[in-house]
C-alpha positions as CSV (number, residue, x, y, z in Angstrom):
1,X,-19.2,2.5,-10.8
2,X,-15.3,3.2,-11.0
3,X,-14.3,-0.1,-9.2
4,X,-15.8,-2.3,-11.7
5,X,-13.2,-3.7,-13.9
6,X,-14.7,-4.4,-17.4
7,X,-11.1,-4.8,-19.0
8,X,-9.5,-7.6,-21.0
9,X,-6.2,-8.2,-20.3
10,X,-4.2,-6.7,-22.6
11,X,-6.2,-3.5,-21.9
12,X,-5.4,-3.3,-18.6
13,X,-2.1,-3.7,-19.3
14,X,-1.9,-1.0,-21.8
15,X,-4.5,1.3,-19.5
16,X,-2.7,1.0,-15.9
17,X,1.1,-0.3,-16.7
18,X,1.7,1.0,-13.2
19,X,-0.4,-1.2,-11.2
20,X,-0.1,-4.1,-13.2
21,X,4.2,-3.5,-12.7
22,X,3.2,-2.9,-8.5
23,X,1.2,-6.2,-8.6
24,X,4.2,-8.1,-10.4
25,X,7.3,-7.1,-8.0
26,X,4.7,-8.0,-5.5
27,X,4.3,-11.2,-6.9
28,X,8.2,-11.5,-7.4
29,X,9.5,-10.6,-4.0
30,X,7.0,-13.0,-2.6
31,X,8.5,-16.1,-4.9
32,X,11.8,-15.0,-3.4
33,X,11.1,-14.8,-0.2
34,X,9.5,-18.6,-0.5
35,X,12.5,-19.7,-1.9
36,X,14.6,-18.5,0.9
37,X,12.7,-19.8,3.5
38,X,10.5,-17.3,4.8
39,X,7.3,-19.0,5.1
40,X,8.5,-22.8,6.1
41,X,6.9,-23.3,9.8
42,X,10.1,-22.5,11.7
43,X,11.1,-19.5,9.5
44,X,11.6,-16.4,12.1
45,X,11.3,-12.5,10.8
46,X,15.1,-12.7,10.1
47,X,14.2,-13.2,6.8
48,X,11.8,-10.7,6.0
49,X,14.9,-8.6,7.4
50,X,17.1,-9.8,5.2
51,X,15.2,-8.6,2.7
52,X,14.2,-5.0,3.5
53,X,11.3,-5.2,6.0
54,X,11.1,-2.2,8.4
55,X,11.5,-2.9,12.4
56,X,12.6,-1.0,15.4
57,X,14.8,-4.4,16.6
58,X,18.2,-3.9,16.4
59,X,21.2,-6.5,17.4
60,X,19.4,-9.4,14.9
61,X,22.3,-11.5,14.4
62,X,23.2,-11.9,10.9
63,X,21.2,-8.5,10.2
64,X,23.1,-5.2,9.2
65,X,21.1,-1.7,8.5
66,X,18.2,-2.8,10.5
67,X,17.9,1.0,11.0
68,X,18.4,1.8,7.0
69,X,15.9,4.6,5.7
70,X,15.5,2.4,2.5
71,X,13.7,-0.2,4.2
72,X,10.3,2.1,4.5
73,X,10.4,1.7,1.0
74,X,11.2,-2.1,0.4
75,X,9.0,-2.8,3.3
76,X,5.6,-1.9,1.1
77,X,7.0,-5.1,-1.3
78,X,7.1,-7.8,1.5
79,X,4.1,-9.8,2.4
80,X,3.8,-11.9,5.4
81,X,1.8,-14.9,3.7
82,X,0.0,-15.8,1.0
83,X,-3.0,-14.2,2.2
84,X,-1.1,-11.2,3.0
85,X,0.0,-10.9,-0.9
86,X,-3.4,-12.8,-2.2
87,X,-5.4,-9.7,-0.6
88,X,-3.5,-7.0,-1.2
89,X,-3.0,-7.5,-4.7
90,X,-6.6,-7.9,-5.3
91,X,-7.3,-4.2,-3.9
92,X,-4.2,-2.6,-6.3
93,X,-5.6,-4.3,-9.0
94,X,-9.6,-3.8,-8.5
95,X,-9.8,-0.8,-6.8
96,X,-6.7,1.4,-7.4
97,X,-6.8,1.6,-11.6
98,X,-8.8,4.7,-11.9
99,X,-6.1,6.5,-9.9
100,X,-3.8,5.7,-12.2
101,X,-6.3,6.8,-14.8
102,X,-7.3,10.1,-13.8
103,X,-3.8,11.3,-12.0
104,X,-1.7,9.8,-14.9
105,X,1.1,7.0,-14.5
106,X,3.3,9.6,-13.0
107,X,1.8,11.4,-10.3
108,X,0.0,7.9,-9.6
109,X,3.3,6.3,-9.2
110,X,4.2,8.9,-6.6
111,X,1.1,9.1,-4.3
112,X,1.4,5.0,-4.1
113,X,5.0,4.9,-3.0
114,X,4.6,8.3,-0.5
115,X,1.8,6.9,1.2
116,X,3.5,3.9,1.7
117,X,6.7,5.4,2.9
118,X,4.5,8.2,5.3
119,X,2.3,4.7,6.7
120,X,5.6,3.5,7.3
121,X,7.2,6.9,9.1
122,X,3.8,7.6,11.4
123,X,4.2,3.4,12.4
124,X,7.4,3.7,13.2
125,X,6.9,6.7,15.6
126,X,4.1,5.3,17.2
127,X,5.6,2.0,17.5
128,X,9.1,3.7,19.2
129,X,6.6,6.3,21.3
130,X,4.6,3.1,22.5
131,X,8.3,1.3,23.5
132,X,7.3,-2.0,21.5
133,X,9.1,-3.9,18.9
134,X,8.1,-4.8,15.8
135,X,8.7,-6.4,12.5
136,X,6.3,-4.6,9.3
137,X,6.0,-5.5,6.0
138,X,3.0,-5.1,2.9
139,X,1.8,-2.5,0.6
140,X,-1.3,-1.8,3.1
141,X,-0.4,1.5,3.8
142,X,0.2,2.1,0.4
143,X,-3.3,1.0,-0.2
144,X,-4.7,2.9,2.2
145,X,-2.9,6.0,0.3
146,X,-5.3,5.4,-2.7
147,X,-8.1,4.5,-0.4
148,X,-7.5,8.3,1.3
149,X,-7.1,9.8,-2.4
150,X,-10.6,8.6,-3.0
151,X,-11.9,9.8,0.1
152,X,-10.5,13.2,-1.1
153,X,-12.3,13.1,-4.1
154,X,-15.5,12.0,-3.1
155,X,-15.7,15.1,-1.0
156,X,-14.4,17.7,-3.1
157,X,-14.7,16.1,-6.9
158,X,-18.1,14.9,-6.5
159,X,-18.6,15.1,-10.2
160,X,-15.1,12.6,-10.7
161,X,-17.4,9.9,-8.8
162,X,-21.0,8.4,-9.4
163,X,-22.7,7.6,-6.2
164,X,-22.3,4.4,-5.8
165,X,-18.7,4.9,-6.0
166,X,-18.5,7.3,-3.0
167,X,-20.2,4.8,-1.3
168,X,-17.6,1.8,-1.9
169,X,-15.5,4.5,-0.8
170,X,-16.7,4.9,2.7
171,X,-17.6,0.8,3.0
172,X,-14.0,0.6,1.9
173,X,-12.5,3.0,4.9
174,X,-14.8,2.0,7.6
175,X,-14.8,-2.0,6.8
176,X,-11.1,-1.5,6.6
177,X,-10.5,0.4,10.0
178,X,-13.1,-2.5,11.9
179,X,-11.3,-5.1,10.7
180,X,-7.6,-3.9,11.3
181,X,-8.8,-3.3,15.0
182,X,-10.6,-7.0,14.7
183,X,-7.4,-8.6,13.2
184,X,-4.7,-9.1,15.3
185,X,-0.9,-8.1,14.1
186,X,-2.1,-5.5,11.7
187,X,0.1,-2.3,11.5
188,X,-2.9,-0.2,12.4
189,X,-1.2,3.2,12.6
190,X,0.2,2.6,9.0
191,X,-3.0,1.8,7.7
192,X,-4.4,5.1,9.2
193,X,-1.2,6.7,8.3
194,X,-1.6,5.8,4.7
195,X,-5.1,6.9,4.3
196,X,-4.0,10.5,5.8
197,X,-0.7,10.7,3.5
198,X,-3.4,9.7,0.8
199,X,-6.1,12.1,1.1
200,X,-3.5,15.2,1.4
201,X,-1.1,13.9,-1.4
202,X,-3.7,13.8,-3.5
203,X,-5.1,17.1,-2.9
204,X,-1.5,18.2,-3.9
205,X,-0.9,16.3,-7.3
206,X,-4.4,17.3,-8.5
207,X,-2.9,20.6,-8.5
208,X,0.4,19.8,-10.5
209,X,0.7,19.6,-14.3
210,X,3.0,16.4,-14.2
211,X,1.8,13.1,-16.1
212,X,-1.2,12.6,-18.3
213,X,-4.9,13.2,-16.5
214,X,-7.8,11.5,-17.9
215,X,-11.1,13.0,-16.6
């Protein structure tokens, strides 16, 4: 099973720097959000603004570059709560290692942040084609990216995956699209939108001698 993590500490550090440094400015951007504010009971999505979360709203007061291609990036950084960042840094650290492992830091590095900016892209055109607002942040479609590189793999690298491990894979995809449907004010489209950009980025950087593969 691929998604059990039998590391010590300082071997995960030294086996997936990458995820541990994702997890960190995670951890960071959520202390500085707190500080300023953005989780005391009257805090409003200004905030989150401030600070690089994506949105279709324009005319915030205080809020310049609302429209800034930067912020599909910053966005995947931002957590809405402590639940928000509590969850999603448990999946990057339990389930997206062996990425790291068997595409190398690199390439690893690359199909986390795409699929995050591509979630982002696909929400915001659905969101705009739809004609509603909205304010995004978290690294879900990032996630999701990894999620869809697994589902790649467990198709067409059986032999990179024991069978349980294809099966977390599915439980992992179809628990994950019932329960963005269940919860309400999940970016569904980026989720979905990740998992695509995933599965086909993947399917790419396998191919490309960049970064050190294990397996």
């Amino acid at each position: 099973m691929i998604f059990v993590r039998y590391e010590k500490w300082n071997q995960y550090l030294k086996f997936y720097p990458v995820t541990a440094l994702l997890v960190l400015v995670n951890v960071i951007m959520f202390i500085v959000l707190a500080v300023n504010g953005a989780y005391s009971r009257n805090a409003s999505g200004s905030i989150l603004l401030q600070y690089g979360a994506l949105s279709n709203v324009v005319g915030v007061p205080g809020i310049e570059n609302v429209d800034s291609p930067w912020r599909y990036l910053t966005s995947v950084f931002l957590h809405g709560s402590f639940e928000h960042l509590l969850f999603n840094c448990f999946a990057i650290m339990v389930f997206l290692p062996p990425l790291e492992r068997l595409l190398g830091h690199v390439r690893y590095a690359f199909l986390y942040l795409a699929s995050g900016i591509i979630a982002n892209l696909i929400s915001m055109g659905v969101y705009n084609r739809a004609g509603e607002y909205f304010i995004s942040v978290g690294a879900s479609g990032a996630i999701y990216g990894g999620y869809g590189a697994f589902l790649y793999m467990a198709l067409f690298q059986r032999a990179k995956m024991d069978k349980g491990s294809r099966q977390t894979v599915y439980i992992l995809l179809v628990m994950g699209l019932i329960m963005s449907f269940a919860t309400p004010n999940v970016n569904i489209s980026a989720h979905i939108g990740g998992a695509i950009a995933g599965f086909f980025l993947y399917g790419i950087l396998v191919r490309l001698p960049i970064g050190k593969k294990i397996g």
